[in-house]
C-alpha positions in Angstrom: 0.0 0.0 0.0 2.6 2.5 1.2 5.0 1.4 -1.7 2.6 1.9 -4.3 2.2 5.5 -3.1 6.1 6.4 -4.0 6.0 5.2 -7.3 8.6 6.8 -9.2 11.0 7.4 -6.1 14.9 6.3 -7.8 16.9 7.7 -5.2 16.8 7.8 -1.6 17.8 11.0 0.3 20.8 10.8 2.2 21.4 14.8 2.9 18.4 16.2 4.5 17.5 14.5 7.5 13.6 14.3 9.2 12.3 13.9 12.5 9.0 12.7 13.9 7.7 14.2 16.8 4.2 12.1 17.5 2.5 10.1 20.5 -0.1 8.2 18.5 2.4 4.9 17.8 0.2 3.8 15.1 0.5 6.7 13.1 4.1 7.3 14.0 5.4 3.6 12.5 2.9 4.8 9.4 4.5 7.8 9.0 8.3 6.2 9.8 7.3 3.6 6.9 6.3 5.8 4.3 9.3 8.3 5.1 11.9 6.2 4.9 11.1 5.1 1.6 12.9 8.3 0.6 14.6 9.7 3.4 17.8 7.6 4.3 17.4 9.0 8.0 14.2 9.2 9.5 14.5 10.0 13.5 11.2 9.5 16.1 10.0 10.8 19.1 7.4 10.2 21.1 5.8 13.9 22.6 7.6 17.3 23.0 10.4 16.7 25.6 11.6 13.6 23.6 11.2 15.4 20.8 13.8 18.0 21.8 16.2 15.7 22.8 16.5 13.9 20.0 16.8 16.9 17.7 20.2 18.2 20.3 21.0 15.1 19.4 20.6 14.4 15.9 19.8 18.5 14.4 17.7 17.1 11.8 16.9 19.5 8.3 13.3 19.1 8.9 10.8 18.6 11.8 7.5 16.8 11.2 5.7 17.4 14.5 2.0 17.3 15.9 0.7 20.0 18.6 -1.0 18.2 21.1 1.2 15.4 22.7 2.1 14.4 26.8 4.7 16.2 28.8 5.9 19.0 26.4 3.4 19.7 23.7 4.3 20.6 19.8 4.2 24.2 20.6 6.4 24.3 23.6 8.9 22.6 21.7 8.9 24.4 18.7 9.0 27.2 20.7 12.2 25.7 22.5 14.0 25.0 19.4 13.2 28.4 17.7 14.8 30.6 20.6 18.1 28.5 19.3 17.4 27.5 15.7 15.8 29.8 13.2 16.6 28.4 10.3 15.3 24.8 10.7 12.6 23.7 8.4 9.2 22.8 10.6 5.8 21.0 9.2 3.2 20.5 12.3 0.3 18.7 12.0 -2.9 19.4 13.5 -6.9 18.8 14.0 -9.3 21.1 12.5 -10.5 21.6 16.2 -7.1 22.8 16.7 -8.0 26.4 15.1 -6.3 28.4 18.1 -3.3 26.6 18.6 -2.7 26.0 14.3 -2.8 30.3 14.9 0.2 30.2 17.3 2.5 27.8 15.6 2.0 29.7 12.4 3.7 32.4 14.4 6.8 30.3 15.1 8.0 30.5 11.3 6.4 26.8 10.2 6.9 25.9 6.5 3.0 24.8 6.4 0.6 22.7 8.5 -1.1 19.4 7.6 -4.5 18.7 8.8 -4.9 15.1 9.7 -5.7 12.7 8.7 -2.6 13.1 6.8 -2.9 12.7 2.7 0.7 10.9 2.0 0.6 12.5 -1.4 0.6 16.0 0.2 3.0 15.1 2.8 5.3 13.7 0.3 4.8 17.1 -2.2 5.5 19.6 1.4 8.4 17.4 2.1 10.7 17.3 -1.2 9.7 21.4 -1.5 10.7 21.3 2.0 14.0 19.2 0.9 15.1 21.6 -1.9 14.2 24.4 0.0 16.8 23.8 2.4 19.5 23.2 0.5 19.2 26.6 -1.3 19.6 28.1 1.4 22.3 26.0 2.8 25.9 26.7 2.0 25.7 23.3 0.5 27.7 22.6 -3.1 26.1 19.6 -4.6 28.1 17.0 -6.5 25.7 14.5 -6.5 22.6 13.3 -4.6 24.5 12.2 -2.0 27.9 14.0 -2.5 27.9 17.9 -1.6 30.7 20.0 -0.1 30.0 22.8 2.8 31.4 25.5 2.2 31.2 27.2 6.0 32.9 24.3 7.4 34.9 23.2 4.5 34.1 19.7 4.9 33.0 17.0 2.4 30.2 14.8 3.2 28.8 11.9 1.2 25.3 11.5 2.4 25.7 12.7 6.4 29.6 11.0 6.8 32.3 13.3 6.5 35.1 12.5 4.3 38.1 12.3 6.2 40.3 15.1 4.1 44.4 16.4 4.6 44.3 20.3 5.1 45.7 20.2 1.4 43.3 18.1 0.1 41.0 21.0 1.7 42.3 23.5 -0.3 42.4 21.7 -3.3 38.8 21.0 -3.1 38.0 24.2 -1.7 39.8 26.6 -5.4 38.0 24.1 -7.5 34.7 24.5 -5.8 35.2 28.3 -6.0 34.5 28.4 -9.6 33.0 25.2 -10.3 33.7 24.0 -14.3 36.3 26.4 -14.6 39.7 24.5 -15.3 42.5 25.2 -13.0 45.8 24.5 -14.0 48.5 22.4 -12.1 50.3 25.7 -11.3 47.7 27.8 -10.3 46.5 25.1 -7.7 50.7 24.5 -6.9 50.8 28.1 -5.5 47.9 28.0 -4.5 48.5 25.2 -1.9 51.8 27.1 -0.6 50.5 31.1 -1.1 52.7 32.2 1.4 55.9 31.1 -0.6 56.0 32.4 -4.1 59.7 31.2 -4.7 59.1 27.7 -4.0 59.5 25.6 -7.2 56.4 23.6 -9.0 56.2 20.4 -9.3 54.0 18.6 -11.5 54.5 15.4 -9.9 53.1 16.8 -6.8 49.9 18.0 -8.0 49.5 14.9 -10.2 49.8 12.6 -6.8 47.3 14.9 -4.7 45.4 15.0 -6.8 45.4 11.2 -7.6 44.8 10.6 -3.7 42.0 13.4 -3.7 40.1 11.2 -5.9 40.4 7.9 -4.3 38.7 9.3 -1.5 36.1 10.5 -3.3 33.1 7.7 -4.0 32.4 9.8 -7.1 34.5 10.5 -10.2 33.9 14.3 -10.3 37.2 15.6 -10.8 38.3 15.9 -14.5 41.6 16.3 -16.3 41.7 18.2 -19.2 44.9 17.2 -20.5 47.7 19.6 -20.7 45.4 22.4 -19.3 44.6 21.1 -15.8 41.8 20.1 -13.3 38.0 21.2 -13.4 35.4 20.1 -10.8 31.6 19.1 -12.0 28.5 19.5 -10.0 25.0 18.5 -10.0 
């Protein structure tokens, strides 16, 4: 049943991660089913205070909560993770009796609300605009799918694992990201690597080798040679 309502999902998502925050158990396994047909991780919890825990400990992209729950309710934790997160994306789910409350969480910057009971169409529509949402604003370069490059941090992740990168692997990655497609040559990345010390003599060799390395650690061939010119990066 819940298959034959992804039809036409290829790829699973691997950057943008999604919690659910909701006390019915019946509906929370439905919605963890559906979700992680397309979402590689899919986090629960069970009412508000859970709810905050889990996103200290996880800081999903996107929140998929409901407003009445036990202990901390939907608002009170939305509320909770707003005074230190603005920029997380939020979906909350509510009854049509809920008219009041749906008025107070709009204030708390949600993306939308669902009414339940929950259309999985719908649900799935909010969540991939939810998806590419926030990773325009992100400072996320995409490579592929599942490869993309942070720019703020300067670290390389393939889905949510870091690639473990040398500080001149770094700055390789980090020139040829700066104008992606646009070949650099072996020298321009040579001084590049060693700025500070314009007298130092190039070597070939030694940008052929990093380079070489660089792209055994990458799961994706995305760094070109264009022969006797230099090195280009591709993106998505």
């Amino acid at each position: 049943m819940v298959r034959s309502l992804v039809l036409g999902f290829l790829l699973l998502i691997e950057d943008i991660s999604i919690m659910i925050v909701e006390d019915e158990s019946e509906l929370q396994e439905l919605l963890k089913e559906y979700l992680q047909l397309f979402f590689k991780y899919v986090y629960l919890a069970k009412n508000g205070h859970d709810g905050y825990m889990r996103y200290l400990e996880k800081k999903p992209s996107i929140i998929l909560s409901d407003i009445n729950m036990p202990q901390l309710d939907g608002l009170q934790m939305i509320e909770t993770i707003r005074a230190r997160d603005k920029d997380i994306k939020i979906i909350v789910m509510s009854a049509h009796s809920e008219t009041e409350k749906l008025l107070r969480a709009i204030e708390l910057q949600l993306v939308t609300y669902l009414v339940k009971p929950i259309e999985m169409h719908e649900l799935k529509r909010v969540l991939l605009e939810t998806a590419n949402s926030s990773r325009l604003v992100s400072n996320l370069i995409y490579l592929s799918n599942s490869l993309y490059w942070d720019k703020k941090s300067e670290r390389l992740f393939h889905g949510q694992e870091v690639i473990a990168l040398n500080e001149r692997e770094i700055k390789i990655l980090s020139l040829l990201l700066s104008i992606p497609m646009h070949t650099f040559s072996a020298e321009e990345i040579f001084y590049a690597l060693d700025s500070a010390r314009s007298d130092k003599e190039f070597s070939l060799n030694a940008i052929t080798s990093m380079i070489k390395r660089l792209r055994q650690k990458i799961p994706l061939d995305v760094i070109s040679t264009e022969y006797g010119v230099g090195y280009k990066i591709r993106i998505k």
